[in-house]
N, C-alpha and C positions, 0 to 999 in steps of 0.2 A: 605847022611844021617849024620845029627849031632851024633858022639859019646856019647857025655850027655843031647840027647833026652829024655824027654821034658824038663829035667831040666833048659835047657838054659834061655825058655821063662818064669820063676821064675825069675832065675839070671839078664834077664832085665828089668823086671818089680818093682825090689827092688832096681836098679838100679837108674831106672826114679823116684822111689818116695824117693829117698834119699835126694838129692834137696829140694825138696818140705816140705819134714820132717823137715828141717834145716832153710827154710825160717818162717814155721809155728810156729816153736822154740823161732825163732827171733822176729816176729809181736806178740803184745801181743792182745785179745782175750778181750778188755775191751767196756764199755759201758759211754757214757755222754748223763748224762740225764740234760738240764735245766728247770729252774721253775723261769717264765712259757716261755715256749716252742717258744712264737714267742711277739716281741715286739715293739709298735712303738714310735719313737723317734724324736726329733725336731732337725730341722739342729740347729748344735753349742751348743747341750746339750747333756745329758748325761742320762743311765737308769742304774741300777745294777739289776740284774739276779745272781739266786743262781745254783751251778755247782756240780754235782754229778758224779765221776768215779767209774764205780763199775767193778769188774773183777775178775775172780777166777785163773789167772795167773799173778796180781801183783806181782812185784819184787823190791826187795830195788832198788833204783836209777833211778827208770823209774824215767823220766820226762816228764811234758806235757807244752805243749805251743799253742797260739790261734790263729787263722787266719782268716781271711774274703775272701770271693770270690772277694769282689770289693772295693778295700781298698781306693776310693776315697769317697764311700757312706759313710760306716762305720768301726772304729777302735776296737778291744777288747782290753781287759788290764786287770791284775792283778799287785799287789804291786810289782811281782818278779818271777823270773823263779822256778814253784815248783816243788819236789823232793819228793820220799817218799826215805825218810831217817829210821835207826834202830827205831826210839825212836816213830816215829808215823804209823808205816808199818802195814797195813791191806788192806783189800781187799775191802774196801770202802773209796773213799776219798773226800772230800766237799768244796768248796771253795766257794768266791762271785767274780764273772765279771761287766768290768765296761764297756759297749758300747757308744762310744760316735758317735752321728751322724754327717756328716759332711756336706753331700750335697741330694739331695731326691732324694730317687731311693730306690731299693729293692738289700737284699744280704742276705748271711748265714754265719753264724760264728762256725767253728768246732775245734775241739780237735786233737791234733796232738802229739802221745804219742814218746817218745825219747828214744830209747831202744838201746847199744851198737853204739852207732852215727848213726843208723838209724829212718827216722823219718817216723811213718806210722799214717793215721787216725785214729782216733776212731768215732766209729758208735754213729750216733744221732748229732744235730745240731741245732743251733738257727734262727729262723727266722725274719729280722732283715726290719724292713719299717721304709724309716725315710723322713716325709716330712715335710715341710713351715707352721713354725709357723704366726698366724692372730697377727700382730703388727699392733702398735699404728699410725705409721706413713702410714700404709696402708691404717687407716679409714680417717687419715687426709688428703691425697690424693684424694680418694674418693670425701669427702663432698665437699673441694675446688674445684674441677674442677665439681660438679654438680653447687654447688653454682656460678660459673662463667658463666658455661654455660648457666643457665635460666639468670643471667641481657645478656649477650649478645645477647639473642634469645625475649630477651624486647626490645633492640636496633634492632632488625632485625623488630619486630614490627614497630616499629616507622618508621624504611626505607621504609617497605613495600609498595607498590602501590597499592593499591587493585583492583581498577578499569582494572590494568594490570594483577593480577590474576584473573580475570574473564575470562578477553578475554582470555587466557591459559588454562582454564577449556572449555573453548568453543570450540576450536578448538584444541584438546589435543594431537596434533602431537609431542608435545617435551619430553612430560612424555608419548606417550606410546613408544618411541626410550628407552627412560632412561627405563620404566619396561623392554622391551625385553633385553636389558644389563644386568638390577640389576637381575632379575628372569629368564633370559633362557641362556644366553650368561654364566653368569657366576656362575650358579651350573656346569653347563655342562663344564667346563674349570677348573676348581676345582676338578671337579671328575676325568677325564682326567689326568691333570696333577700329580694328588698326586699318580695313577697308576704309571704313569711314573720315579717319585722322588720317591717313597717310595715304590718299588714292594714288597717289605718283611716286611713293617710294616704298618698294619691297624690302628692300635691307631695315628701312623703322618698322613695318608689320610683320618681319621675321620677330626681332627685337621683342615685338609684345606677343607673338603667338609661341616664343620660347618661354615668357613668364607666365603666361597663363597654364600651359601645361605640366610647368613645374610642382613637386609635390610640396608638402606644406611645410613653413619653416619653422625652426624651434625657438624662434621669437615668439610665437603663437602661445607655446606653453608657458612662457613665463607675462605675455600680458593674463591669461587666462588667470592667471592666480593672482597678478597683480588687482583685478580687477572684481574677484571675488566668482569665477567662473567654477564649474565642474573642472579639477585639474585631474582626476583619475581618468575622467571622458576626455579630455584634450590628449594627455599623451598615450591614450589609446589608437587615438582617431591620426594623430602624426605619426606611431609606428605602423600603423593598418595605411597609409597611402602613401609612406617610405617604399614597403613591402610593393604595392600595387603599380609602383612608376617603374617597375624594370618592365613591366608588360605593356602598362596601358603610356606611357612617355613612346615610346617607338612605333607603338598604333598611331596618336596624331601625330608626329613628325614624318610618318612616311605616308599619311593619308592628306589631311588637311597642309600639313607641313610643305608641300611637295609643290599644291599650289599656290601657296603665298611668294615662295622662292622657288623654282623649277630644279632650278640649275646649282642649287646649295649642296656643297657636298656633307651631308651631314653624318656626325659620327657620335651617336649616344654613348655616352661616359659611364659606360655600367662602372668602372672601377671607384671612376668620384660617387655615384649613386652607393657601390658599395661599403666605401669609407664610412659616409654618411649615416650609415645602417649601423657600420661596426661602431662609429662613433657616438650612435645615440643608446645603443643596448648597452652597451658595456659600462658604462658613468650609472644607468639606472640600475645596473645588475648589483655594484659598488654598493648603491645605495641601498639597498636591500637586504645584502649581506649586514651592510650597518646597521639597520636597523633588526636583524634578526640577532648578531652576536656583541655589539655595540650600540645597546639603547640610550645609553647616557649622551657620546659622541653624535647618534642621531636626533636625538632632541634638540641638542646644539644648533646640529646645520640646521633644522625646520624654521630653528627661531630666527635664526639670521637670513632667512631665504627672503624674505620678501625687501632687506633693505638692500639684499646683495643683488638682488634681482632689477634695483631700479638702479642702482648703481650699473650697473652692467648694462643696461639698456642704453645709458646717458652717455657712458663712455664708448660706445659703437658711434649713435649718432655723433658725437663731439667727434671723436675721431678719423670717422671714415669721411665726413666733411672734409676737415683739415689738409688730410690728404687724399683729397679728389677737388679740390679747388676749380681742377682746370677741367672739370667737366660742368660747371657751369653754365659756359661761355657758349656750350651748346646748345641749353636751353630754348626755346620756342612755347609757346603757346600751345603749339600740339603736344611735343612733351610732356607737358605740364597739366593739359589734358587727360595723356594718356594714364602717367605718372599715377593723380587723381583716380581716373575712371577703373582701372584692373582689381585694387583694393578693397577701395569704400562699394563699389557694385557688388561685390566677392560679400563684403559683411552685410548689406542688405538682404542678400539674396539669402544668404546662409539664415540670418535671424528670423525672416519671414517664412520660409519655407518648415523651419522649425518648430515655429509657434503655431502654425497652419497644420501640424500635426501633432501639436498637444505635448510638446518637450517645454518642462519647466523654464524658468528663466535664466536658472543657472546652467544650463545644459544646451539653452538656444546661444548663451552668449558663448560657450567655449566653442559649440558650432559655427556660430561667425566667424570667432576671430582664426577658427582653422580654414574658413575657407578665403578668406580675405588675404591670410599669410601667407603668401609666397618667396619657396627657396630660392632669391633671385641670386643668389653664388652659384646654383649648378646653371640658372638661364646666363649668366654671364660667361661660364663656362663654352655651352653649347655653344654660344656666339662665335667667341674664339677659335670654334675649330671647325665650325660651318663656313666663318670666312676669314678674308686676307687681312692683315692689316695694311691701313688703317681702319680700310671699313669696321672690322671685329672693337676696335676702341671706340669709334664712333657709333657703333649700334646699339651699343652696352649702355649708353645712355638711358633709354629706355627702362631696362632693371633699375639703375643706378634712380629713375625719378622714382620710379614703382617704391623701393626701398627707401627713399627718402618722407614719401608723402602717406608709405601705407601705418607710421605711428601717432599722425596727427588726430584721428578720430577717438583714439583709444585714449591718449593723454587728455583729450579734451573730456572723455566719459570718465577719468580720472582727478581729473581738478575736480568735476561738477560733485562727484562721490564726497572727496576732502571737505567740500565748502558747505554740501548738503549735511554732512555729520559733523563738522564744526556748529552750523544754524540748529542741528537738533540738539545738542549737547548743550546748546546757551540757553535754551529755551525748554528746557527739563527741568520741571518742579524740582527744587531742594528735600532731600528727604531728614524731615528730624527725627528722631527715635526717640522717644519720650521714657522713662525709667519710670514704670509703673509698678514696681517693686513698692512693697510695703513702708513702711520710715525706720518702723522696729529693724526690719531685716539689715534697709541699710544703715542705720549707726552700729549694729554690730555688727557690720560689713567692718566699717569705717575704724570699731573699736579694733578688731581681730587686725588690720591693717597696721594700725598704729604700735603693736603689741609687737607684731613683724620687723616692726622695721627698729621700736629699742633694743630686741634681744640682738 
């Protein structure tokens, strides 16, 4: 039996709360209120917010200073480290903050009060969204590469064969290979994999489950011809799954779609899908006309298709880099996976599946590369109106690798063409033609010449 029963369990209990007492001493008891409360910012500029301490344990010399949870999205600032000093000390204090944004994404900016060199929070906080301002150079991008794209898709007119797209509508073996790629092969591989890459983030496997659904892009028709493919079967097989995506695009978005994201409010863009439609028939319709009442003018565009067409390739890549710089910085491994895997699995699948049903080579390869080529402008699209920004700029990453990584396989099957027919051209017997004419014939070849040329 304790001698200073019960007193003891007082004596530890005043004990344990003597610490406590000393810490509570220490942390001051104060509040930051901003106004207003949450704000959004453009990367590389700047917002000011006004800052309210209020506290009924202010003390001369506290000081406060600002922090970010993610100091590469966004920065706070003030002119200076501030102090309540003799001359302004109350138990209210006010100042203006400067937020600059830096790159888009979401963070919170808090108060961090300085009490005897300890630095403890203060309650309350700014909520800080800072995404991608719409630039000038973004619409010029834009118009340029539509504008390119319909004369090129004039010049595909003019190549076209038509009597050869006929027969392909007739016996439609090559486009319905391409739809079971472009529509079953590759949602279902898109959904799949972004499980796999992305187990903990639904916004990255929306990302890759809106590119894989997407239909196929008119990049597709111009490597096809770049590379020596069937081009009457290629822009058959991209106007047959144009056609197709106003039905079968809202089937997986509201089936498979639904469980990647639950909660996505999703809103198919028949109008952009329709653009798309009116923008691809009418440049070929052009072409056509040309070449039915202007065969001269259509000879023309034929002959320059294939250098306009790399040109035009080069100046997308070159340019939509340039100006996507800052979507680099998001990069990851799995990106880059992803980026990688949507594509080149799209052109394997498409080549084997083809060849495994006895389609020529020229006809397996415009099959690949339609199903490999993904619209990622309308997936980028769908991003932005499924979600908020910034999420919507940050998930578009996804597209943005897809589009990056899906021309590196084809350029490479494009050198190796160059280099291969450069090697057979060097190594091509010389042909001499021997003049096995008579001598008679030719000195009076040679006299009747001579004769020609005194008179």
């Amino acid at each position: 039996m304790c001698p200073i029963w019960p007193l003891h369990l007082i004596i530890i209990y005043l004990l344990a709360l003597c610490p406590l007492w000393v810490i509570c001493q220490a942390m001051p008891n104060l509040i930051a209120t901003f106004t207003p409360n949450n704000i959004t910012v453009h990367m590389d500029d700047s917002e000011y917010v006004n800052l309210t301490i209020t506290g009924s344990d202010m003390q001369v010399d506290d000081k406060f200073k600002l922090e970010t949870d993610r100091d590469h999205v966004a920065s706070a600032e003030w002119n200076s480290t501030f102090s309540i000093a003799d001359e302004n000390y109350s138990s209210n204090w006010q100042g203006k903050v400067r937020v600059n944004g830096k790159f888009i994404g979401r963070t919170n900016v808090t108060v961090h009060a300085i009490r005897n060199g300890a630095s403890n929070p203060v309650q309350g906080n700014l909520q800080v969204t800072v995404i991608r301002p719409v630039r000038v150079i973004d619409t010029i991008f834009t118009s340029s590469v539509a504008t390119l794209v319909s004369i090129i898709f004039i010049n595909f007119g003019c190549a076209m064969h038509w009597p050869t797209v006929k027969e392909v509508l007739k016996k439609p073996i090559g486009p319905g290979i391409g739809m079971i790629g472009q529509f079953l092969f590759m949602p279902l591989m898109s959904f799949g994999l972004g499980f796999l890459i992305f187990p903990d983030k639904p916004e990255m496997r929306l990302g890759m489950f809106f590119t894989g659904v997407s239909p196929g892009g008119g990049a597709s028709n111009i490597w096809t011809f770049i590379l020596g493919g069937n081009l009457n079967l290629s822009l058959a097989m991209t106007s047959l799954s144009t056609f197709a995506a106003f039905g079968l695009m809202p089937m997986w978005l509201f089936s498979l779609g639904q469980v990647v994201f639950r909660n996505a409010n999703i809103v198919v863009p028949y109008q952009r899908i329709g653009t798309f439609v009116v923008g691809l028939i009418v440049p070929l319709a052009i072409g056509l006309c040309m070449q039915r009442w202007t065969p001269r003018l259509a000879a023309f565009m034929v002959r320059i298709l294939k250098g306009f067409s790399t040109t035009l390739l080069l100046f997308i890549i070159v340019f939509a880099i340039a100006t996507n710089l800052y979507i680099f910085e998001l990069f990851t491994w799995q990106i880059i996976v992803a980026g990688i895997g949507i594509p080149w699995l799209g052109y394997a699948f498409g080549y084997a599946l083809a060849r495994v049903l006895k389609q020529p080579h020229a006809d397996a390869l415009a099959i690949s590369i339609e199903t490999g080529v993904q619209n990622t402008g309308i997936a980028i699209f769908l991003l932005r109106y499924a979600l908020e920004q910034p999420e919507a700029d940050l998930t578009t990453v996804v597209p943005v690798a897809v589009a990056i990584m899906t021309p590196i396989p084809m350029t490479a099957i494009y050198i190796y063409q160059k280099i291969k027919g450069c090697i057979a051209r060097r190594n091509e017997p010389k042909k001499i033609i021997e003049d096995i004419s008579p001598v008679s014939d030719r000195i009076q070849s040679d006299v009747i010449a001579t004769i020609n040329v005194q008179n």
